[in-house]
C-alpha positions as CSV (number, residue, x, y, z in Angstrom):
1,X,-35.1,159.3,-27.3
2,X,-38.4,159.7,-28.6
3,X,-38.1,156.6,-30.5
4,X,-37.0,154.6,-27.6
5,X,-40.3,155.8,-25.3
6,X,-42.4,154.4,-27.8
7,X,-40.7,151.0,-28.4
8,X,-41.0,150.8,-24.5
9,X,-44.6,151.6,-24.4
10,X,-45.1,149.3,-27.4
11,X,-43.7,146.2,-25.5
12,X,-45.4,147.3,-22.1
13,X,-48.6,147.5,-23.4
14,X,-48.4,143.7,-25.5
15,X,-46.8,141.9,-22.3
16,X,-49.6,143.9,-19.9
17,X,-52.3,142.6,-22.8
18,X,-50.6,138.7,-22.6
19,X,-50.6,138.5,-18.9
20,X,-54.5,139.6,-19.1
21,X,-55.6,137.1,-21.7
22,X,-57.9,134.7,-20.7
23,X,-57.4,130.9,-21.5
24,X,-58.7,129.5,-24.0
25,X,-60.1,126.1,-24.2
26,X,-59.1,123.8,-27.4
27,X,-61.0,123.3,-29.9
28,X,-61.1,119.4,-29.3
29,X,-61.4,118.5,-25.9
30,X,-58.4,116.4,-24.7
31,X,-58.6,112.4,-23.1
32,X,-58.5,112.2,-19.6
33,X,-55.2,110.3,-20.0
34,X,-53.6,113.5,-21.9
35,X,-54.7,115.9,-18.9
36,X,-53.4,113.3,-16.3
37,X,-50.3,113.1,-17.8
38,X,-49.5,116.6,-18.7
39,X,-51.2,118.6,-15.8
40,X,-51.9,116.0,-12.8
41,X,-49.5,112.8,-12.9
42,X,-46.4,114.3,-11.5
43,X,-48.2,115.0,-7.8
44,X,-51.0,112.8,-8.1
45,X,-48.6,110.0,-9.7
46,X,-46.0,110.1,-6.5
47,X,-47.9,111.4,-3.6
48,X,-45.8,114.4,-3.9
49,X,-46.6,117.2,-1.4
50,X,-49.0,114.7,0.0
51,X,-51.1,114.7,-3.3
52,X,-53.3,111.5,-2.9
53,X,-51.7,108.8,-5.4
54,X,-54.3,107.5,-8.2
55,X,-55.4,104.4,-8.4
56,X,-54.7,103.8,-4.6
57,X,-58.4,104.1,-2.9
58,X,-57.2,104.5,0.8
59,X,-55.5,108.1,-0.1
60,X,-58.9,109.2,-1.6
61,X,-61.5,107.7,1.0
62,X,-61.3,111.0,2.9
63,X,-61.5,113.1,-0.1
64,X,-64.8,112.0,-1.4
65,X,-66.1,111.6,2.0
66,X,-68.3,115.2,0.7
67,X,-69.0,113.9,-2.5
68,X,-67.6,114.0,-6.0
69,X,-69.0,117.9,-6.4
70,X,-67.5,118.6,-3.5
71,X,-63.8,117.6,-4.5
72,X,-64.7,118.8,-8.0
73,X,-65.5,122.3,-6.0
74,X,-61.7,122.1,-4.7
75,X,-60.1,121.0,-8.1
76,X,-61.5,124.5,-9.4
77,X,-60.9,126.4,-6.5
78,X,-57.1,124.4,-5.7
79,X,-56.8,123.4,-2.2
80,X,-53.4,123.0,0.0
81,X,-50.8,122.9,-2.4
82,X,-52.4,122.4,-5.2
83,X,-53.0,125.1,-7.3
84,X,-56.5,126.4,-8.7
85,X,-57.4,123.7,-11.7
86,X,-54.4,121.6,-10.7
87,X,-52.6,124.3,-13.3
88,X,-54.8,123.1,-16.1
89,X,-56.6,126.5,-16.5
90,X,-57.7,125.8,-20.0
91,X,-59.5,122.3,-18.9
92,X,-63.2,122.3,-19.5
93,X,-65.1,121.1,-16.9
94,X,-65.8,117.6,-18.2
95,X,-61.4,117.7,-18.8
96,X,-61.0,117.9,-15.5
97,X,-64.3,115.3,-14.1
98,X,-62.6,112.9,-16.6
99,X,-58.9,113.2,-15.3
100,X,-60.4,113.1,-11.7
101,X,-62.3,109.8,-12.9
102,X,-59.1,108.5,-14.5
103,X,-57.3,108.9,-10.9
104,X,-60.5,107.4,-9.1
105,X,-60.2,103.9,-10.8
106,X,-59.2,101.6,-7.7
């Protein structure tokens, strides 16, 4: 029994110490491409959830109408549906201004 409290407060205490752990950022920072297609491309690629579509300027006219900062502000923060960091939480900052950039290109 004794053996068994242990093991359980061995596995408690590692998954309570995972779900704490910050993110890490790589070591080599990745090209906006590689962000926009692992974290960004499947809302912002279709429009899904009414995620404004890169590459088409009309969805993002509003978006910018605050400034770049401002939308960068909102990327950090997430706004509507989209989640804080677009679910990239170990993008730098410049990771994330590049992707944005990337989707910006009309």
């Amino acid at each position: 029994m004794k053996r068994r409290s242990l093991l359980s407060a061995c596995i408690l205490v590692t998954v309570a110490a995972i779900s704490v752990a910050p993110a890490t950022t790589p070591a080599t920072p990745r090209s906006a491409d590689q962000i926009y297609q692992s974290f960004c491309g499947a809302c912002h690629g279709t429009g899904w959830n009414g995620a404004p579509i890169s590459g088409i300027e009309n969805d993002w006219t509003l978006r910018l109408g605050n400034g770049f900062d401002a939308m960068f502000a909102n990327v950090k923060q997430g706004l509507n549906t989209m989640p804080p960091m677009g679910t990239c939480t170990d993008c730098s900052d410049a990771e994330l201004k590049a992707a944005i950039e990337l989707m910006l290109k009309f």
